[in-house]
GUFINU-226062 format. One record per residue: residue number from 1; chain; x negated, y, z negated of N, C-alpha, C in turn. Coordinates in steps of 0.05 Angstrom, whole numbers. Atoms other than C-alpha are relative to their C-alpha. Example, Ala and Ser with C-alpha at 12.3 -4.5 7.8 and 13.67 -1.06 7.14 Angstrom:
2
[1, 'A', [-18, -24, 0], [-246, -90, -156], [-18, 24, 0]]
[2, 'A', [16, -24, 1], [-273, -21, -143], [15, 22, -14]]
END
This chain:
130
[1, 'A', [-17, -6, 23], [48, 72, 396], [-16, -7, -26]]
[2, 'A', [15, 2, 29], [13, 80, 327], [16, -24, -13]]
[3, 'A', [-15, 18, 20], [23, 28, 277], [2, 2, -27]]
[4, 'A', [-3, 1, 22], [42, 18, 206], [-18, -3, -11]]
[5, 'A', [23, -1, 9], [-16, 20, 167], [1, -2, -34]]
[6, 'A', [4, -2, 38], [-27, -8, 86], [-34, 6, 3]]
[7, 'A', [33, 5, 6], [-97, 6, 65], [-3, -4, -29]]
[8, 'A', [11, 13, 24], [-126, -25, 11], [-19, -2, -5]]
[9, 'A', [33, -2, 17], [-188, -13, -33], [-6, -23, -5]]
[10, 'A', [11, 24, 5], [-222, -72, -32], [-22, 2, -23]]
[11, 'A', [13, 8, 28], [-262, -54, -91], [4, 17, -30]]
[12, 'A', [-17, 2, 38], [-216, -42, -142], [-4, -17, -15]]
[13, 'A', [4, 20, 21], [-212, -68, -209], [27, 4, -18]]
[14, 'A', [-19, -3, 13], [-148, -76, -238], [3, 0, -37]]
[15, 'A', [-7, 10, 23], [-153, -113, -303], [-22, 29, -21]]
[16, 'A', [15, -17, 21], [-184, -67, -371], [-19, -19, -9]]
[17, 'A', [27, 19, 1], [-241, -118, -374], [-19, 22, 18]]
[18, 'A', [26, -8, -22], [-307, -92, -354], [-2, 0, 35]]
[19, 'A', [7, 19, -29], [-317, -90, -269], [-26, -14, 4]]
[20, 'A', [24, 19, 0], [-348, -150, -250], [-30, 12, 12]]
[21, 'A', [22, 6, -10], [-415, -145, -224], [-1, -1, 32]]
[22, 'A', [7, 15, -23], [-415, -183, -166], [32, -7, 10]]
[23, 'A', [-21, 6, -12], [-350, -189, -115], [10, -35, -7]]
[24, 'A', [-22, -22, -9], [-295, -210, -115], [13, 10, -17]]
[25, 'A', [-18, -25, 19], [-258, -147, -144], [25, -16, 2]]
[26, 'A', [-22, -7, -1], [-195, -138, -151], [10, -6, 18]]
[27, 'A', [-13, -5, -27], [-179, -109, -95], [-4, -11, 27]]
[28, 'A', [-1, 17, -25], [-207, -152, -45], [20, -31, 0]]
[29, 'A', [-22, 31, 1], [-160, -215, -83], [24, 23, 15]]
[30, 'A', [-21, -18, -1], [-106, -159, -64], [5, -5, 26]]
[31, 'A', [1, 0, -28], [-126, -150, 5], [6, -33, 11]]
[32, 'A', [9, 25, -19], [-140, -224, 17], [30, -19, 3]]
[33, 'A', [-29, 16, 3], [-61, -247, -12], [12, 14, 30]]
[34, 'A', [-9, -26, -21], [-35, -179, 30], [-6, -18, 32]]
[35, 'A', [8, 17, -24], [-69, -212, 93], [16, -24, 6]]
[36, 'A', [-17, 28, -6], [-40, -278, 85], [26, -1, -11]]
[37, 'A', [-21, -9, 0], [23, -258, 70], [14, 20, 14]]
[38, 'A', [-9, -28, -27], [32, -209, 127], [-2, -22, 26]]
[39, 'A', [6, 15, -29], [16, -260, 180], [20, -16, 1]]
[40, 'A', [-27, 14, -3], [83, -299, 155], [16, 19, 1]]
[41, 'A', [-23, -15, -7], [134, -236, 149], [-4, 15, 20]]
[42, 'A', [9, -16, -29], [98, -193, 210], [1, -7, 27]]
[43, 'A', [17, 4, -23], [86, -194, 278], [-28, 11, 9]]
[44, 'A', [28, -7, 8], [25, -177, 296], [-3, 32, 5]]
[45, 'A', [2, -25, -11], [39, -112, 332], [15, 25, -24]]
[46, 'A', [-22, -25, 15], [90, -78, 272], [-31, 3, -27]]
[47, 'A', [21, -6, 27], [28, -75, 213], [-26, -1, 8]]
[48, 'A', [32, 6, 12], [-47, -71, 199], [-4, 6, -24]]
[49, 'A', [16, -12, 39], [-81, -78, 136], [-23, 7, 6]]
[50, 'A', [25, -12, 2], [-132, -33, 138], [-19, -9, -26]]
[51, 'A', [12, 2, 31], [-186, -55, 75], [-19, 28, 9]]
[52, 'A', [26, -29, 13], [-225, 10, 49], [-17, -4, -15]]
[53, 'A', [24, -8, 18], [-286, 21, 18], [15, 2, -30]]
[54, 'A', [-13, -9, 23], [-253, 63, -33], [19, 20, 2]]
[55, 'A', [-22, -24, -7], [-191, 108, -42], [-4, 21, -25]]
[56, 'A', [13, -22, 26], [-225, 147, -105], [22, 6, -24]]
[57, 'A', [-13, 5, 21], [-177, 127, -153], [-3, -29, -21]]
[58, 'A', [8, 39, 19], [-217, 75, -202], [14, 6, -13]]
[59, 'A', [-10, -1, 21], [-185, 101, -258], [25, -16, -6]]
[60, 'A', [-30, -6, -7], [-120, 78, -232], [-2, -39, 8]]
[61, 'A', [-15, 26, -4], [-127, 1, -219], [-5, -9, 31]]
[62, 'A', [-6, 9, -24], [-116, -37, -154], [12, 23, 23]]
[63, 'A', [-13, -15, -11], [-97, 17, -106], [6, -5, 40]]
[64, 'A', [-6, 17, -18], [-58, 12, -37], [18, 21, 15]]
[65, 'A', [-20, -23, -25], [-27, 69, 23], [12, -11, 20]]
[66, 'A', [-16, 5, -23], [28, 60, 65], [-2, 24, 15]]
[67, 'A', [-1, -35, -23], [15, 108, 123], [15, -10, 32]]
[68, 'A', [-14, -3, -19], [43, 121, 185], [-5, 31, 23]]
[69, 'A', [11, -13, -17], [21, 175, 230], [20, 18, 2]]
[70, 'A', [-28, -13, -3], [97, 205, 242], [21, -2, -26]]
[71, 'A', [-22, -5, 23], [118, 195, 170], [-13, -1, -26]]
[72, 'A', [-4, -5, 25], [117, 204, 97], [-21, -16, -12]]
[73, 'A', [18, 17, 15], [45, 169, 63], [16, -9, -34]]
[74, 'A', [-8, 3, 31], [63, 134, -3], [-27, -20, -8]]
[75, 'A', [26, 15, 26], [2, 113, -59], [10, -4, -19]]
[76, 'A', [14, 10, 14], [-1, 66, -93], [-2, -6, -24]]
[77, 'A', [20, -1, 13], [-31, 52, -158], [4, -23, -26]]
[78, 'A', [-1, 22, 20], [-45, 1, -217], [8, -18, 11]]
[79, 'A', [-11, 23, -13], [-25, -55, -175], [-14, -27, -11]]
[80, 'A', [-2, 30, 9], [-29, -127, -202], [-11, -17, 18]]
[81, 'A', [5, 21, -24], [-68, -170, -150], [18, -22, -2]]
[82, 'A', [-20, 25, 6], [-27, -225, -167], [28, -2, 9]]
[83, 'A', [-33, -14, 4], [43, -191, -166], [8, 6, 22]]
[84, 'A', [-14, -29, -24], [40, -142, -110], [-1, -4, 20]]
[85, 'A', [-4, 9, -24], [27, -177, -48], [32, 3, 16]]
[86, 'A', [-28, -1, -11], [102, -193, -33], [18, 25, -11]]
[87, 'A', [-24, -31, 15], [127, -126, -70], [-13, 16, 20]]
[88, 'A', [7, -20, -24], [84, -82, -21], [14, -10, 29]]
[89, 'A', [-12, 6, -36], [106, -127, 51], [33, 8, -10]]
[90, 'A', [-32, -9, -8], [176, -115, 27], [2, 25, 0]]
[91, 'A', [9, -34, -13], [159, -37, 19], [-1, -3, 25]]
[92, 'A', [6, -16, -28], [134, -36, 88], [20, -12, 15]]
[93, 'A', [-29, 7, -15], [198, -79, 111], [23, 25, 8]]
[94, 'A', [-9, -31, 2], [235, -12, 87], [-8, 17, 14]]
[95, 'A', [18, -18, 1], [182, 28, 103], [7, 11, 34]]
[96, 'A', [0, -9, -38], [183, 11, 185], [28, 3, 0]]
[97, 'A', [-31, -5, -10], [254, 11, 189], [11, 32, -12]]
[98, 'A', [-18, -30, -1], [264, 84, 165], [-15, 23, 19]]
[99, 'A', [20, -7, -22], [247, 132, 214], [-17, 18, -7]]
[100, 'A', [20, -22, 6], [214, 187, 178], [-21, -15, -29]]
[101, 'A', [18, 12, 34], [186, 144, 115], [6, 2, -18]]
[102, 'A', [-9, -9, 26], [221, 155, 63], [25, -30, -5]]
[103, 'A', [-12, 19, 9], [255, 97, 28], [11, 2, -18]]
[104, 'A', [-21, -12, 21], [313, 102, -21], [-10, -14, -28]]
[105, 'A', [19, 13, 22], [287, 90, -95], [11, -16, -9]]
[106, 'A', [-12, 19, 8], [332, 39, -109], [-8, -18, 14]]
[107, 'A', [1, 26, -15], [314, -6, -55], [-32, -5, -3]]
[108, 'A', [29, 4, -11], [238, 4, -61], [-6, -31, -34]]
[109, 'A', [1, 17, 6], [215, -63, -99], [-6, 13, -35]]
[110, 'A', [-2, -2, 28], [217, -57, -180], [-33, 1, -10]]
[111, 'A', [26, 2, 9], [147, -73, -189], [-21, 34, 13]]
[112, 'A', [18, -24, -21], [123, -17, -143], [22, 33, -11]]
[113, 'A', [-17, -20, 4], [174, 38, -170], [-14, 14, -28]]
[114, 'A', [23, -3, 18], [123, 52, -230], [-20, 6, 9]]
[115, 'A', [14, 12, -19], [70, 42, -181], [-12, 26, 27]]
[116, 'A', [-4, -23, -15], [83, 103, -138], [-21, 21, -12]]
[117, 'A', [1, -22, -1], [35, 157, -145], [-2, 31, 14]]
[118, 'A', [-2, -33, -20], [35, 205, -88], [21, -13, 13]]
[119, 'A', [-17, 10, -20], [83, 212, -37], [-10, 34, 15]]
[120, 'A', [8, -26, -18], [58, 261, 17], [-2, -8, 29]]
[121, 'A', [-8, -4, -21], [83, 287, 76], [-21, -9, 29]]
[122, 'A', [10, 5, -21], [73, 268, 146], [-19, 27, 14]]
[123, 'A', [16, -27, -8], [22, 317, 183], [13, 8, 24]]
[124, 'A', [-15, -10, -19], [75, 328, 233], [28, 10, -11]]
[125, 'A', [-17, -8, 14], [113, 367, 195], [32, 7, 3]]
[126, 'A', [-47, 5, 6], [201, 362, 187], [3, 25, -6]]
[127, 'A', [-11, -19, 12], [225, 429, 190], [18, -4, -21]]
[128, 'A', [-13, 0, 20], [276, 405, 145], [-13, -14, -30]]
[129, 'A', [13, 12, 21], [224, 379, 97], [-5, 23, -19]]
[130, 'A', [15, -27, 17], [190, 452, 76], [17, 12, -9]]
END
């Protein structure tokens, strides 16, 4: 059974300061909260945090995909290393409990509802989607 999948650019740069030089970005503080904050609301088998290279959106900040294999990808973007740890695990709390991916925009976390820039379809495509 496939699993839930965030991936996270570990070398993002969130802040409008210069990127550093020399690690750590951004996006590896992102990844590294993400991690240790998934190991207390998860089990081990419902998530992975994938870290990425890069998801080719510097322009854009801290960036971060909820995928799923059988449902609905959602990116991401400008994310707050600081902030967004516990606003993404409660996304993917939503996230696994709907069956196709799609999460109602009221419930998806405040910080992350700005935050959203793609939302694209599963590659097993929902006749009632097209």
């Amino acid at each position: 059974m496939p699993k839930h999948t965030l991936f996270v650019c570990k070398s993002c740069h969130h802040s409008s300061a210069k990127r550093p030089e020399n690690p750590p970005f951004d996006g590896t503080i992102l990844l590294d909260q993400v991690k240790t904050l998934c190991t207390e609301k998860f089990s081990d088998n419902e998530i992975e945090i994938q870290p990425v290279g890069c998801l080719w959106a510097c322009s854009h900040g801290c960036v971060v995909a909820a995928s799923h294999p059988e449902k609905t990808t959602y990116l991401f973007v400008n994310l707050p290393p600081e902030k967004s740890p516990a606003a993404l695990l409660d996304f993917m709390q939503l996230y696994i409990k709907s069956p196709k991916g799609t999460v109602v925009w009221k419930q998806i976390p405040e910080l992350l509802q700005s935050a959203i820039f793609a939302q694209i379809p599963s590659i097993l495509i929902d006749e009632n989607f097209s």
